[in-house]
C-alpha positions as CSV (number, residue, x, y, z in Angstrom):
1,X,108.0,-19.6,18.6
2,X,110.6,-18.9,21.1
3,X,108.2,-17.6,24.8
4,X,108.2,-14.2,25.4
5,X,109.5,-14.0,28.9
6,X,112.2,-11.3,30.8
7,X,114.6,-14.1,30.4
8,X,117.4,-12.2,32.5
9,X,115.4,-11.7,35.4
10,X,113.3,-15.1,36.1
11,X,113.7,-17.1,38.9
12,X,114.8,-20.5,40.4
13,X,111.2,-21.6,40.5
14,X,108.8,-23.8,38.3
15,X,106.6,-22.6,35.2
16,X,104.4,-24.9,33.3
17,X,105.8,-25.7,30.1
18,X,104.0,-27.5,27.3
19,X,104.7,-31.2,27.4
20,X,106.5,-33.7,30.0
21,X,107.7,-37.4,29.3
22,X,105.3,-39.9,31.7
23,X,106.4,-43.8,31.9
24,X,104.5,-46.1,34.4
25,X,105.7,-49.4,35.6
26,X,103.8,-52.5,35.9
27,X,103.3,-56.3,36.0
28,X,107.2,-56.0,36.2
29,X,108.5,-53.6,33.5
30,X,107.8,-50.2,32.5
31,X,105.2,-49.5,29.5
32,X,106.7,-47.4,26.6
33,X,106.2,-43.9,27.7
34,X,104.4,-40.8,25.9
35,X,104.8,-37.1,25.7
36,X,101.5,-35.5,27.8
37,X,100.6,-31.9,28.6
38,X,99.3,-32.8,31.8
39,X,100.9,-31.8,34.3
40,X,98.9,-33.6,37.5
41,X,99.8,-36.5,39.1
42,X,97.1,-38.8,40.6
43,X,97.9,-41.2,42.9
44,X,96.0,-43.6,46.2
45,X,96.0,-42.5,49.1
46,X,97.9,-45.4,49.6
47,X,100.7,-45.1,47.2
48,X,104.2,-46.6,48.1
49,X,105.8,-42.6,47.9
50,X,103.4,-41.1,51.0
51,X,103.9,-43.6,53.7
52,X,107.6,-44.9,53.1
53,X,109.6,-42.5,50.6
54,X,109.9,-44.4,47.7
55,X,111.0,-41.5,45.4
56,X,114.2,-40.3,43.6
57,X,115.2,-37.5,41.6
58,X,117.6,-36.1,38.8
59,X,118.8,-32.5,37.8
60,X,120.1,-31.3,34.6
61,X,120.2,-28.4,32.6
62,X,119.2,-27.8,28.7
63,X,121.3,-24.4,26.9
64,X,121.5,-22.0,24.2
65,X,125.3,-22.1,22.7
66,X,127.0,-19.2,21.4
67,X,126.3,-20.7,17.9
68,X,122.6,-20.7,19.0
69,X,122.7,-24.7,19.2
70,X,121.0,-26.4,22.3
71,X,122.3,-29.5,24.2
72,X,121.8,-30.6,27.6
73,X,125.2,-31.4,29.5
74,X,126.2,-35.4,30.6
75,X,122.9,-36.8,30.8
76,X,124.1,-40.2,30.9
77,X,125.8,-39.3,34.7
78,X,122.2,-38.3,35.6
79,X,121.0,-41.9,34.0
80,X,123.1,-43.9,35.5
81,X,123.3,-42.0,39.4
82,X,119.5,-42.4,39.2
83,X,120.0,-46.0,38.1
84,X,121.9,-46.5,41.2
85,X,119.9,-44.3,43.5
86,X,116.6,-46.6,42.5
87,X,118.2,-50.0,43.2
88,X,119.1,-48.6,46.6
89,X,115.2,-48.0,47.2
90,X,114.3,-51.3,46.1
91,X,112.8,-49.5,43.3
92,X,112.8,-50.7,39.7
93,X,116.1,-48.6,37.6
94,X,114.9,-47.1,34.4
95,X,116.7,-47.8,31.6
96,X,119.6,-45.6,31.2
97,X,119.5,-45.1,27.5
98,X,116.2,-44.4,27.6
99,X,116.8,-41.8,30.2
100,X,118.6,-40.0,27.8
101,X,115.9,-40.4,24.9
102,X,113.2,-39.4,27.2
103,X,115.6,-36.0,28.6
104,X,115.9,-35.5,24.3
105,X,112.4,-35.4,23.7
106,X,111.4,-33.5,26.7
107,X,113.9,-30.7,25.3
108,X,112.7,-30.6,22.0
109,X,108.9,-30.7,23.0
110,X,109.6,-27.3,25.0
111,X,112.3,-25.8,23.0
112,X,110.2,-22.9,22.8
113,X,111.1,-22.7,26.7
114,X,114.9,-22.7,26.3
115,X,116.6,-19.4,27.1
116,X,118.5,-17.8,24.1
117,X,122.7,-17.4,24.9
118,X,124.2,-14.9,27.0
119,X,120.5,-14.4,29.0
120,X,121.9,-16.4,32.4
121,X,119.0,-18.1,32.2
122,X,118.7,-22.2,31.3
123,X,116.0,-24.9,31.1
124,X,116.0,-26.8,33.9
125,X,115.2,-30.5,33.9
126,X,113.6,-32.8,36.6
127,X,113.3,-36.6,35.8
128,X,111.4,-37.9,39.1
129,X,110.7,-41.5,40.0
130,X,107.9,-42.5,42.9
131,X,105.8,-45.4,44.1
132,X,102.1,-45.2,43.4
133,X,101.6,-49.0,43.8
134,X,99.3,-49.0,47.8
135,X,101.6,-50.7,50.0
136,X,100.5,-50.2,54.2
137,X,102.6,-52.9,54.8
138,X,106.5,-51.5,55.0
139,X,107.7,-53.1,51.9
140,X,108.1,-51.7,48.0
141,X,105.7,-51.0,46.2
142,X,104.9,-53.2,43.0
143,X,103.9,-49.9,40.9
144,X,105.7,-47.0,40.1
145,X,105.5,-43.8,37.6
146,X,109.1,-42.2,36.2
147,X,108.4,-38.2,34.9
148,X,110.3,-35.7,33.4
149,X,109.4,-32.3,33.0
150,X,111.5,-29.0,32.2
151,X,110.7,-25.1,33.3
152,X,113.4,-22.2,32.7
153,X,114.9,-20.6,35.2
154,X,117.2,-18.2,36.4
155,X,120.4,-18.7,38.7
156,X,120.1,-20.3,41.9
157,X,121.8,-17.8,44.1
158,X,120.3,-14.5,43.2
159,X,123.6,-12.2,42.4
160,X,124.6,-15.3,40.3
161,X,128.7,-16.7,41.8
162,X,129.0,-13.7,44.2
163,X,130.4,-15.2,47.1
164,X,127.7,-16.6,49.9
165,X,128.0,-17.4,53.3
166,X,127.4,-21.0,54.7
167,X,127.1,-22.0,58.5
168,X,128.2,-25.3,60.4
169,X,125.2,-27.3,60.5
170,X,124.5,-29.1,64.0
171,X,122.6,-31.6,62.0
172,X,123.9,-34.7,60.0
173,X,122.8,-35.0,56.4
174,X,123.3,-38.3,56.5
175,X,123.1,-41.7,58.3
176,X,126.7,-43.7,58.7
177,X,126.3,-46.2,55.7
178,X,122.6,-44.8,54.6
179,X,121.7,-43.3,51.6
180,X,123.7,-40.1,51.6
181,X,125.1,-41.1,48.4
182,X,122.3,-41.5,46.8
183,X,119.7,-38.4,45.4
184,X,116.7,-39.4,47.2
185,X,113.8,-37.5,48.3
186,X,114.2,-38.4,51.7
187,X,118.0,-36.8,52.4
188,X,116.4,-33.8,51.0
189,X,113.6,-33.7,53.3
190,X,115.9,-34.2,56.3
191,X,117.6,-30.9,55.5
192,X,115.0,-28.7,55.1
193,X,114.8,-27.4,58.7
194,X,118.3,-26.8,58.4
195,X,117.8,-24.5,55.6
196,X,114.9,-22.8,56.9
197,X,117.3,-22.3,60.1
198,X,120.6,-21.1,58.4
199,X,118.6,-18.6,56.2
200,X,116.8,-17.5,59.3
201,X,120.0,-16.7,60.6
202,X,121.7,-14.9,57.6
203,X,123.2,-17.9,55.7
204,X,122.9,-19.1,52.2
205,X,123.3,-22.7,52.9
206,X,124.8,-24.9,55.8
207,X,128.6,-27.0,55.8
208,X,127.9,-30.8,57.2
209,X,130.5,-32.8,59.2
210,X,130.9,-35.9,58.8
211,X,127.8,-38.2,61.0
212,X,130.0,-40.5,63.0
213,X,132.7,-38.0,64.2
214,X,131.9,-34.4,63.2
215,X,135.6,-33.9,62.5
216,X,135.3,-34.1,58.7
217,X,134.0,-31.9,55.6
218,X,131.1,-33.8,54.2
219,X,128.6,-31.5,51.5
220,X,125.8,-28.6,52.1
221,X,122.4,-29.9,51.6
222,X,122.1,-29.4,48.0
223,X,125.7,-28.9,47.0
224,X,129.2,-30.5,47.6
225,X,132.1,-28.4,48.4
226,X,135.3,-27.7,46.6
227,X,138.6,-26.1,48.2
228,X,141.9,-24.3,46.7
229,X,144.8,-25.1,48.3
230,X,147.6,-22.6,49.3
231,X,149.5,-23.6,45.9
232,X,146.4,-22.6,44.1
233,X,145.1,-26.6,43.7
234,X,142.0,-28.5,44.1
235,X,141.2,-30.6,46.7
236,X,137.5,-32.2,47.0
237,X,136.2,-34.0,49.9
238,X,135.9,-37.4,49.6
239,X,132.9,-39.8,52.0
240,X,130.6,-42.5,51.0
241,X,127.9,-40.2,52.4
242,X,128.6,-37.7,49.6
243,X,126.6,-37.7,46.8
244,X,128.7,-37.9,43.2
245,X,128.0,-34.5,41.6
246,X,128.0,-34.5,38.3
247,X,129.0,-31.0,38.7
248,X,131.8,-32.0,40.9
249,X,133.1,-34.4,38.8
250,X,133.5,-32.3,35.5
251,X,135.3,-29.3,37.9
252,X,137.8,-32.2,38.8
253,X,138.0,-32.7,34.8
254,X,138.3,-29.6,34.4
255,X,140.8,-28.2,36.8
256,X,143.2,-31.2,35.7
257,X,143.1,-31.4,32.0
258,X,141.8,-27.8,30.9
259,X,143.6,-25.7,33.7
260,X,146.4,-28.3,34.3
261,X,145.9,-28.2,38.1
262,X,146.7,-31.3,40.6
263,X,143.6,-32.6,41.8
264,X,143.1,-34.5,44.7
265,X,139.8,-35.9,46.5
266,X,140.4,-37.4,50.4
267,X,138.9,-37.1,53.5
268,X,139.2,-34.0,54.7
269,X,138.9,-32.9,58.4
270,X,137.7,-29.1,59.5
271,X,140.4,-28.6,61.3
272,X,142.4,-28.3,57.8
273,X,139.5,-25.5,56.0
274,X,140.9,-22.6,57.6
275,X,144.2,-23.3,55.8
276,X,142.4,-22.9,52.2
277,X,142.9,-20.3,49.9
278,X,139.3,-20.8,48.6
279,X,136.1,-22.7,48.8
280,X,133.2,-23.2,46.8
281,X,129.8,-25.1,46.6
282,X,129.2,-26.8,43.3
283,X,126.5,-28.4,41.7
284,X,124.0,-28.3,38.5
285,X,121.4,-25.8,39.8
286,X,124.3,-23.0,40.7
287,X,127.6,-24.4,38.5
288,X,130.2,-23.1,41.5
289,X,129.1,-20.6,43.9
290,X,131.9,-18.9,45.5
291,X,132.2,-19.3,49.6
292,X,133.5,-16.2,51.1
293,X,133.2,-17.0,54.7
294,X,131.7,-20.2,56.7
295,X,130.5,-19.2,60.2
296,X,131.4,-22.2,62.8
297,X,129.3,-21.3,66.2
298,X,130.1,-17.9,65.6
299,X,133.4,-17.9,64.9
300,X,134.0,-17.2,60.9
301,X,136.9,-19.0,58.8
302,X,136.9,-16.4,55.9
303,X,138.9,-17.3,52.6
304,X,141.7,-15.3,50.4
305,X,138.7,-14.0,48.0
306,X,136.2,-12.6,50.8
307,X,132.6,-11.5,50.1
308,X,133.2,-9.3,47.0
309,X,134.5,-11.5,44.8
310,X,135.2,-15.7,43.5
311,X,139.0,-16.0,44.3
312,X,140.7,-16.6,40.9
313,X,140.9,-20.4,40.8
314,X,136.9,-20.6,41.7
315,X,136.5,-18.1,39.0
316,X,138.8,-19.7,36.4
317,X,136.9,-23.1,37.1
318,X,133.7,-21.5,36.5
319,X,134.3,-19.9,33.5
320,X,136.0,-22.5,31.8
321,X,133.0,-25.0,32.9
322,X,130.3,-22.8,32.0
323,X,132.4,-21.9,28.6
324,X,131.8,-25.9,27.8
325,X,128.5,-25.6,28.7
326,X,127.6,-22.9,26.3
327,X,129.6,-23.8,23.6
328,X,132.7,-21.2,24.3
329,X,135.1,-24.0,24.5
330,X,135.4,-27.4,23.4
331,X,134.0,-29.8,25.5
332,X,135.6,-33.3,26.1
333,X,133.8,-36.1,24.3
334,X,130.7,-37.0,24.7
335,X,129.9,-34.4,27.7
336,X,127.5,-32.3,25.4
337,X,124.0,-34.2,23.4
338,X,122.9,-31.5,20.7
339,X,119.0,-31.2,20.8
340,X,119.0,-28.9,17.4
């Protein structure tokens, strides 16, 4: 039976839900997985994750269509960046189609969890990888666990794709050739007094510059960043440090085969974003949220749109993504997996 819960008012944060998907790796390969209701992870003291950062993580989202269906959204992208993303760590990749199986039966385990159509609300999805093999040497470890659990939640951004204001970070995300590209714990833990500052301070999220010259758009810490262009197309920032959104890459999609737009991703230097009709953060946690103004040392670049409302390409790009999410619209092949 479907959980009794104010669906249209919960928010981005976790909930116990009834089962999770728990794989462990050892003697070199990983055993066969089961479906648990624990949710508590025990580990050594030593474990490879607490001294040297062995971990990795995945978002993705499970939905209610307008038909009342639910399917999760291009899990395979999520398989195969956290493929990647393990081999970078000298940890062992999980197999990508059974990434996919394990995201399935994690759905339908909670589908009482899933958030009916039209509430704003989705079932998030966190497949997380670690070390628990003790290592005190620095080296991998030789044992490692791979989770998935799921908990609904509201939007990201409370006001849902109201337009937010970001600030020039004087931090770098990421290292020149280091593991910006990749969706590791660690980057994640290296922007967190960022955050804590630009919220401090009035700000939604911060805008990095590229590490090696701070002349060039990189991402925000948990987002990448879109613009509009005078002539109303899209142009996407383009760096080895950036990590390949999933997000991202179906708005490019999107914006050239749905809404016929030209789409182009290159390096793109600061000095340029005040000659942009709009901007906007993108990811799977918010979909696109709407930049109305981006605060450099205290002087603000503001965008065609402002703070009241997504400029029309941002809006048209949301819709029509969030339209294949739920159903609304055709989705291209093989972007949607139907749970029931």
């Amino acid at each position: 039976m479907a959980k009794d819960l104010d669906w249209g008012n919960i928010g981005f944060e976790y909930r116990k839900t009834d089962k999770r998907y728990v794989s462990n790796y050892k003697d070199g390969k990983w055993d066969d997985g089961v479906l648990t209701t624990d949710n508590k992870v025990i580990i050594s003291e030593d474990a490879g994750v607490l001294h040297y950062a062995q971990e990795c993580f995945e978002g993705l989202k499970a939905y209610t269509t307008k038909e009342g269906h639910i399917v999760i959204f291009r899990p395979d992208l999520n398989a195969e960046r956290m493929y990647n993303t393990a081999k970078r760590l000298e940890m062992p990749s999980f197999p990508k189609d059974r990434f996919v199986e394990a995201v399935k039966q994690v759905v339908e385990a909670n589908i009482d969890w899933v958030p009916p159509y039209g509430s704003g609300a989705t079932l998030y999805i966190r497949p997380v990888m670690f070390a628990t093999g003790e290592v005190i040497g620095v080296k991998p470890a030789d044992e490692y666990q791979f989770r998935i659990f799921a908990t609904p939640v509201g939007p990201y951004y409370k006001g849902g794709a109201k337009p937010i204001a970001i600030k020039i970070s004087d931090f770098d995300r990421a290292a020149p050739r280091g593991t910006g590209h990749i969706k590791a714990g660690l980057n994640y833990a290296m922007s967190l007094h960022a955050n804590v500052t630009a919220h401090a301070e009035g700000f939604a999220e911060n805008l990095y510059l590229d590490p090696a010259t701070r002349t060039k758009v990189e991402e925000a810490g948990g987002a990448n960043i879109i613009f509009v262009d005078k002539d109303g197309n899209l142009v996407i920032p383009k760096s080895d440090s950036i990590l390949p959104s999933v997000t991202r890459r179906s708005i490019a999609y999107v914006a050239q085969h749905y809404l016929h737009l030209k789409v182009t991703e290159r390096e793109v230097l600061f000095s340029e974003v005040p000659h942009f009709a709009e901007a906007g953060l993108c990811g799977t946690a918010a979909v696109i949220s709407p930049i109305g103004l981006i605060n450099d040392h205290g002087k603000e670049i503001t965008f065609s749109n402002g703070m009241e409302k997504a400029g029309p390409v941002i809006s048209k790009l949301y819709q029509t993504l969030t339209d294949i999410q739920m159903g609304n619209i055709e989705a291209p092949e093989g972007w949607i997996y139907r749970i029931k």
